[in-house]
MARNUMAR-627014 format. One record per residue (C-alpha): residue number from 0; x, y, z. Coordinates in Angstrom, 2 decimals. Each point is the difference from the previous one (the first is absolute). Last residue first. Example, Ala and Ser with C-alpha at 12.3 -4.5 7.8 and 13.67 -1.06 7.14 Angstrom:
REM residues 2
ATOM,1,13.67,-1.06,7.14 .
ATOM,0,-1.37,-3.44,0.66 .
***
This chain:
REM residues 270
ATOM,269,-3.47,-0.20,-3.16 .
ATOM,268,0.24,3.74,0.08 .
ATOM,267,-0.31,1.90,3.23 .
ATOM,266,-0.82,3.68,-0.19 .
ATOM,265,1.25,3.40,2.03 .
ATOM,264,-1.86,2.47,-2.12 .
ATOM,263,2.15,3.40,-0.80 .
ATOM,262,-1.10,-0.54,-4.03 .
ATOM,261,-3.52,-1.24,-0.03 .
ATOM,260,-0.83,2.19,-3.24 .
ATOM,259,2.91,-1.81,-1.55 .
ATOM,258,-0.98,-3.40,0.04 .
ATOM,257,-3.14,0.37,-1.52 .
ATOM,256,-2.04,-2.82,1.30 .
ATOM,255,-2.45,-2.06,-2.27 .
ATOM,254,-2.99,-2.12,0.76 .
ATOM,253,-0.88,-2.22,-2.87 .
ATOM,252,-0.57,-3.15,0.92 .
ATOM,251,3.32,-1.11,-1.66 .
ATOM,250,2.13,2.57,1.45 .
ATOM,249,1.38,2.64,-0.59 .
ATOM,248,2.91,2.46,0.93 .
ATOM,247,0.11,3.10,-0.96 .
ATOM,246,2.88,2.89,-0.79 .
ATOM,245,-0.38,-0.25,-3.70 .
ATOM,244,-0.80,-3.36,-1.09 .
ATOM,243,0.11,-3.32,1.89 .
ATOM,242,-1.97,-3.12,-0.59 .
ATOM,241,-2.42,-3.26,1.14 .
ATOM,240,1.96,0.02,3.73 .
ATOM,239,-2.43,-3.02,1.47 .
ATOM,238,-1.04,0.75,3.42 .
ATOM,237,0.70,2.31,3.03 .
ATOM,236,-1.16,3.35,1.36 .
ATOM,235,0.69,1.14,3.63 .
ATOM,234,-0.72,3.61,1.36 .
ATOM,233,-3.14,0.44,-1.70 .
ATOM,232,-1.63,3.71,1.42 .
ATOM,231,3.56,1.76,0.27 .
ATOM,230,1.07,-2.64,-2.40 .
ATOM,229,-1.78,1.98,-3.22 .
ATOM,228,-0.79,-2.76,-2.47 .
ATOM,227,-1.37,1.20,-3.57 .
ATOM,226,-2.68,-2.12,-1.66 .
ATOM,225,0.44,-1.66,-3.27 .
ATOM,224,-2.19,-1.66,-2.51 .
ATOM,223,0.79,-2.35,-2.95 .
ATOM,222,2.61,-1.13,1.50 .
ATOM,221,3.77,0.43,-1.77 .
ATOM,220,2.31,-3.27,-0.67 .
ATOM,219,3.14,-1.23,0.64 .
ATOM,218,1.30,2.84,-0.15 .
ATOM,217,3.60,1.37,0.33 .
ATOM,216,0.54,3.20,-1.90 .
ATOM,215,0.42,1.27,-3.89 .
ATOM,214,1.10,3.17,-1.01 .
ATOM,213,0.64,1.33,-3.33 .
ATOM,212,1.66,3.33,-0.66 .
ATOM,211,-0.35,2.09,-3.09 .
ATOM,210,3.21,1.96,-2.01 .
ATOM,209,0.13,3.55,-0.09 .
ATOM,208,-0.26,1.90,-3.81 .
ATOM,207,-1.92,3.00,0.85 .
ATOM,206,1.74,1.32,3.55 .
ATOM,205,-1.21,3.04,0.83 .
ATOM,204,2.59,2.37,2.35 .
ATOM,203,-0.43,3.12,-2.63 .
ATOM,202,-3.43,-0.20,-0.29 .
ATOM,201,-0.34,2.00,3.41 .
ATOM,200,-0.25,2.74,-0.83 .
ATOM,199,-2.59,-0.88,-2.72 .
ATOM,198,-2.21,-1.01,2.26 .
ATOM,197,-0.83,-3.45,-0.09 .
ATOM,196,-2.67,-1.38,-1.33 .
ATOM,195,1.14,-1.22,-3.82 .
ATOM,194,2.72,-2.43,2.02 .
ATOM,193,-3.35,-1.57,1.64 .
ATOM,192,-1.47,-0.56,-2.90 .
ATOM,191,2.88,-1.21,-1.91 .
ATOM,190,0.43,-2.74,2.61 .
ATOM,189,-3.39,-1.60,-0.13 .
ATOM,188,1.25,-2.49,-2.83 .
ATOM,187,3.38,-0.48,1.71 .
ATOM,186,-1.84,-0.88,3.05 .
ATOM,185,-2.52,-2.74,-1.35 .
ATOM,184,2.85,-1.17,-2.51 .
ATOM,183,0.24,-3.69,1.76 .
ATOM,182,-3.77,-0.23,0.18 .
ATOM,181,-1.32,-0.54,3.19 .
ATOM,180,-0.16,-3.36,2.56 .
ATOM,179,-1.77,0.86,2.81 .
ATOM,178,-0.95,-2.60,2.97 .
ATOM,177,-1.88,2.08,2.86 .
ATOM,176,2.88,1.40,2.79 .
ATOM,175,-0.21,3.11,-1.69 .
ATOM,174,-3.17,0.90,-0.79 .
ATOM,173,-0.83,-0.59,3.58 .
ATOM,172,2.87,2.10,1.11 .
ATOM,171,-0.77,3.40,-1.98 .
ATOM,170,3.30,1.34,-0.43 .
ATOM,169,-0.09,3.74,-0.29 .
ATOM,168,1.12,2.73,-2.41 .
ATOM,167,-2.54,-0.68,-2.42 .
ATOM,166,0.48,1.28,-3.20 .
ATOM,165,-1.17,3.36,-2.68 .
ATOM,164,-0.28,2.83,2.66 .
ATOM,163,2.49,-1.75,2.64 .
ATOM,162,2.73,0.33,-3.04 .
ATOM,161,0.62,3.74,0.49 .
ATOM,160,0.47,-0.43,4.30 .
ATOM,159,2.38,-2.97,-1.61 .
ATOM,158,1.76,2.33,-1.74 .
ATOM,157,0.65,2.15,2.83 .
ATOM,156,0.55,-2.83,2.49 .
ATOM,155,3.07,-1.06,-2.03 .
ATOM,154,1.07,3.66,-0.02 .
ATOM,153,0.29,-0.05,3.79 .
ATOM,152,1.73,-3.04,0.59 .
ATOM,151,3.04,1.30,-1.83 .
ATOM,150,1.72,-0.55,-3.02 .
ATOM,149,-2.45,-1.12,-2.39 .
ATOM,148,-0.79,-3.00,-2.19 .
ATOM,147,-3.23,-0.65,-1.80 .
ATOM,146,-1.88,-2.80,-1.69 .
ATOM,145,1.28,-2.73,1.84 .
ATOM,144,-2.51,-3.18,-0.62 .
ATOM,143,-1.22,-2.65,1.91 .
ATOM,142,-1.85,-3.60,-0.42 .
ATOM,141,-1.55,-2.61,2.88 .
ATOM,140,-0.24,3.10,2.32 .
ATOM,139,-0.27,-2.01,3.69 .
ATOM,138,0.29,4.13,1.96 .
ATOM,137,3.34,-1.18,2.00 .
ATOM,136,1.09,-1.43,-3.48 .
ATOM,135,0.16,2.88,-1.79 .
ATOM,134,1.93,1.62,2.77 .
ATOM,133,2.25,-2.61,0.03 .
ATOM,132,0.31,0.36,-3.33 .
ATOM,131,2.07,2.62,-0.29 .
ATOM,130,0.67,1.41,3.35 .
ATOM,129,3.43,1.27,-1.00 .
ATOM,128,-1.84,2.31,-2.44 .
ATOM,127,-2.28,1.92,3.02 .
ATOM,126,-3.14,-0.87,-0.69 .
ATOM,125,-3.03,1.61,-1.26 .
ATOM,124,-3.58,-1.00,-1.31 .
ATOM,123,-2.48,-0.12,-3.02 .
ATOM,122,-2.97,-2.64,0.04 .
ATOM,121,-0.93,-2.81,-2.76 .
ATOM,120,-2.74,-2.06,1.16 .
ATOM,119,0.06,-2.94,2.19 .
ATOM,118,3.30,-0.34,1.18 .
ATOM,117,1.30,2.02,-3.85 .
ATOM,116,3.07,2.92,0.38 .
ATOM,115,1.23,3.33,-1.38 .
ATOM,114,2.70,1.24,1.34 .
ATOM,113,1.72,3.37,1.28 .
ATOM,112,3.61,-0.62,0.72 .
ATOM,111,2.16,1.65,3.19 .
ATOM,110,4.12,1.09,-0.01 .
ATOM,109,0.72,1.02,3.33 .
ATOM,108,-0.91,3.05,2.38 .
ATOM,107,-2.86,-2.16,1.71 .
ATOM,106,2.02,-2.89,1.67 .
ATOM,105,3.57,1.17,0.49 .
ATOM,104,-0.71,3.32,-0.07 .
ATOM,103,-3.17,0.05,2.11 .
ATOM,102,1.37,-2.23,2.68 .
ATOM,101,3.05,2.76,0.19 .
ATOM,100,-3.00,3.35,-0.04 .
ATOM,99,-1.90,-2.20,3.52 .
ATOM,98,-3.29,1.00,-0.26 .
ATOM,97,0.44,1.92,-3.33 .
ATOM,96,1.95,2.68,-1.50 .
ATOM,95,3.82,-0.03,-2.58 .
ATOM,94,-2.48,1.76,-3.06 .
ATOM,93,0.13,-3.18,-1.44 .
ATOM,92,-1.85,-1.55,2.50 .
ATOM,91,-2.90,2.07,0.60 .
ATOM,90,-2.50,-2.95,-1.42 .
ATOM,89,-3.43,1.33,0.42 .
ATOM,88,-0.19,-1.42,-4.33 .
ATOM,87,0.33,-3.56,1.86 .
ATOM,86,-2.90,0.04,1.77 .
ATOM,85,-0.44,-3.48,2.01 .
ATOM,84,3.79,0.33,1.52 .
ATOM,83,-0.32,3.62,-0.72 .
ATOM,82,-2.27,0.39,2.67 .
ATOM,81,3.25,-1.39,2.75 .
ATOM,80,-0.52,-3.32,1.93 .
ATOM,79,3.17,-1.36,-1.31 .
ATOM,78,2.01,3.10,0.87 .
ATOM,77,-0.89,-0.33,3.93 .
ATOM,76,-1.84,2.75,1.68 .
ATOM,75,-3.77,-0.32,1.08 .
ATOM,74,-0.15,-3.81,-1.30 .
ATOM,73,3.09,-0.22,1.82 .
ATOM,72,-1.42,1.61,3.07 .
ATOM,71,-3.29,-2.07,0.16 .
ATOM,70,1.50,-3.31,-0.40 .
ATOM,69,0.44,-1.28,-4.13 .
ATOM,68,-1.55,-3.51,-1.59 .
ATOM,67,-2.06,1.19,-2.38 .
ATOM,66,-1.09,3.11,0.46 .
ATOM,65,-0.78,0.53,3.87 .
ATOM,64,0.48,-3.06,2.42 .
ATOM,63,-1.41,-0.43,3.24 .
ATOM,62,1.30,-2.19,2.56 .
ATOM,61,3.10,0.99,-0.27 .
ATOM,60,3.73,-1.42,0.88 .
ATOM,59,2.57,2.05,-1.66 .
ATOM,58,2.29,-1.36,-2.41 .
ATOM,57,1.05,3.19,-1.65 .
ATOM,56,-1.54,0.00,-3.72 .
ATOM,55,-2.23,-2.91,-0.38 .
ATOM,54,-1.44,0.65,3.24 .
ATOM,53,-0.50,-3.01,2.20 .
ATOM,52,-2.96,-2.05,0.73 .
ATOM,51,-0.52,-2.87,2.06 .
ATOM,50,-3.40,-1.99,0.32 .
ATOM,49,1.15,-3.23,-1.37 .
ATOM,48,-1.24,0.03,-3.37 .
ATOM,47,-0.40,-3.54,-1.50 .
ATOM,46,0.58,-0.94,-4.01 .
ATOM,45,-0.21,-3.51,-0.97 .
ATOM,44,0.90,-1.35,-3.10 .
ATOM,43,-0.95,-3.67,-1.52 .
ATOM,42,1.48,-1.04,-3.25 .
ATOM,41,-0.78,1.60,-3.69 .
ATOM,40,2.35,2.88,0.34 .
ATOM,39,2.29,-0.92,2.37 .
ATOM,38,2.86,-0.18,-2.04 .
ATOM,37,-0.08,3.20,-1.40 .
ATOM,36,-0.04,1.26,3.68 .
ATOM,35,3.54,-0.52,0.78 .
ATOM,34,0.23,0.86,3.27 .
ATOM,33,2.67,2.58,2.07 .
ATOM,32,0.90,-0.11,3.42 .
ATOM,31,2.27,2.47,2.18 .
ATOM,30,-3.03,1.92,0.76 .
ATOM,29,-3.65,-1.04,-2.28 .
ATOM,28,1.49,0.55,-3.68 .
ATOM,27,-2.41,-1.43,-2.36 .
ATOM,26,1.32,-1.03,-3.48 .
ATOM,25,-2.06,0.18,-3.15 .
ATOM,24,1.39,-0.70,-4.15 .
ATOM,23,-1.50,1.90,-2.37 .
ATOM,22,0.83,-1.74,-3.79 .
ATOM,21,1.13,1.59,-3.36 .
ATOM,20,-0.45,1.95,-2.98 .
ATOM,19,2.33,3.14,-0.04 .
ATOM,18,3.60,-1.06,-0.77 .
ATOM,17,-1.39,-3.05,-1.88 .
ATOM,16,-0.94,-3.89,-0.33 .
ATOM,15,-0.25,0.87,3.52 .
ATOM,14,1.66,1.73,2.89 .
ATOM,13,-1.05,-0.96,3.77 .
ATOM,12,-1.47,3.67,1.24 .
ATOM,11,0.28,-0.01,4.31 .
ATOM,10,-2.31,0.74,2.23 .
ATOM,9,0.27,0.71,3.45 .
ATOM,8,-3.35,0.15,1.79 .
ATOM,7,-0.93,2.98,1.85 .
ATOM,6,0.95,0.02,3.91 .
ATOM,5,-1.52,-2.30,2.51 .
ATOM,4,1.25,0.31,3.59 .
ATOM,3,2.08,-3.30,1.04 .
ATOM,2,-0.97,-3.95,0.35 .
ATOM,1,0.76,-3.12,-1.73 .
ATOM,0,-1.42,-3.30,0.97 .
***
């Protein structure tokens, strides 16, 4: 039996038949332990919270968390917790400002891409480059595409402020974590559109002639209808792991836990 406070999945992209088509492979970190969780898809899991919480950012005990998975003062103060987190054109980065101006730099003041990606629909989002695909990955996008690069965090949010008015901008889960299979060229197709939206001050970062990503995670298979575990209410789940995409786990009855809304909970994994 492992045990630790939960923090997002790791995920790791397992090259294909090329650079960009490939396989997610899962590992749980729970303290000094780490599981393979590829190879528990399609045998028995069980997930049980203890009753312990610590912040995700400076290991305080709570009983309370706010965000997802941050004490009262971090969520208050800490970098991670910051508006432009969530609203990347607030970003005051580049101009040397933020919570904490040396987190900023080395997270915020970098090189970011704007993409264009399909979970159950095609949405727009930002990453930071050296978070390609993990990021793509944390949301269970089954194809991506770069369609912009820009220097700072702030111009990324820019153009995808432009983009909101033609794509989503948000994951829904449900869509998501049903089976989709789209077209190979379902980005590329909707990519002149959103290069035709921007403004044109911001033309100059576009990216026209990007290659697509393709995804594919561990499943075993999907159910036909899901239902969203929180483990403040259902501290133990357990049965068959059918699949994992994006941050959830699921399991053959179709309850589902996403792993990184319950960062900071003290779990036991057996």
């Amino acid at each position: 039996m492992h045990t630790g406070p939960l923090r997002k999945l790791s995920a790791t992209f397992v090259q294909g038949s090329s650079p960009r088509d490939g396989e997610v492979r899962y590992t749980m970190r729970l303290g000094a332990d780490t599981t393979d969780l590829n190879t528990r898809v399609g045998a028995a899991l069980t997930v049980r919270a203890t009753g312990a919480r610590t912040c995700v950012v400076c290991g305080r005990s709570v009983t309370k968390f706010f965000g997802q998975g941050f004490c009262f003062p971090c969520f208050r103060d800490a970098p991670e917790a910051s508006e432009c987190i969530v609203r990347p054109e607030l970003c005051r980065a580049h101009l040397g400002e933020g919570r904490d101006p040396a987190w900023e730099r080395e997270h915020h003041d970098q090189e970011h891409i704007v993409y264009l990606s399909f979970t159950g629909g095609v949405k727009v989002g930002v990453t930071r480059s050296t978070q390609v695909p993990v990021r793509w990955i944390d949301q269970g996008a089954v194809r991506a595409l770069p369609i912009a690069r820009t220097p700072h965090r702030q111009l990324a949010g820019l153009i995808e402020v432009a983009l909101k008015k033609v794509f989503a901008d948000r994951t829904d889960w449900r869509a998501m974590l049903r089976p989709v299979n789209p077209p190979p060229d379902v980005l590329s197709a909707a990519r002149p559109g959103a290069l035709a939206a921007l403004p044109e001050a911001l033309t100059p970062y576009a990216l026209a002639e990007e290659e697509g990503w393709t995804l594919a995670y561990p499943v075993d298979h999907l159910p036909p209808k899901v239902k969203s575990i929180n483990l403040d209410k259902e501290p133990e789940v357990s049965g068959t792991l059918a699949a994992i995409k994006g941050q959830y786990l699921i399991w053959a009855d179709g309850r589902v836990l996403n792993v990184r809304n319950h960062s900071g909970f003290h779990i036991e994994l057996g």
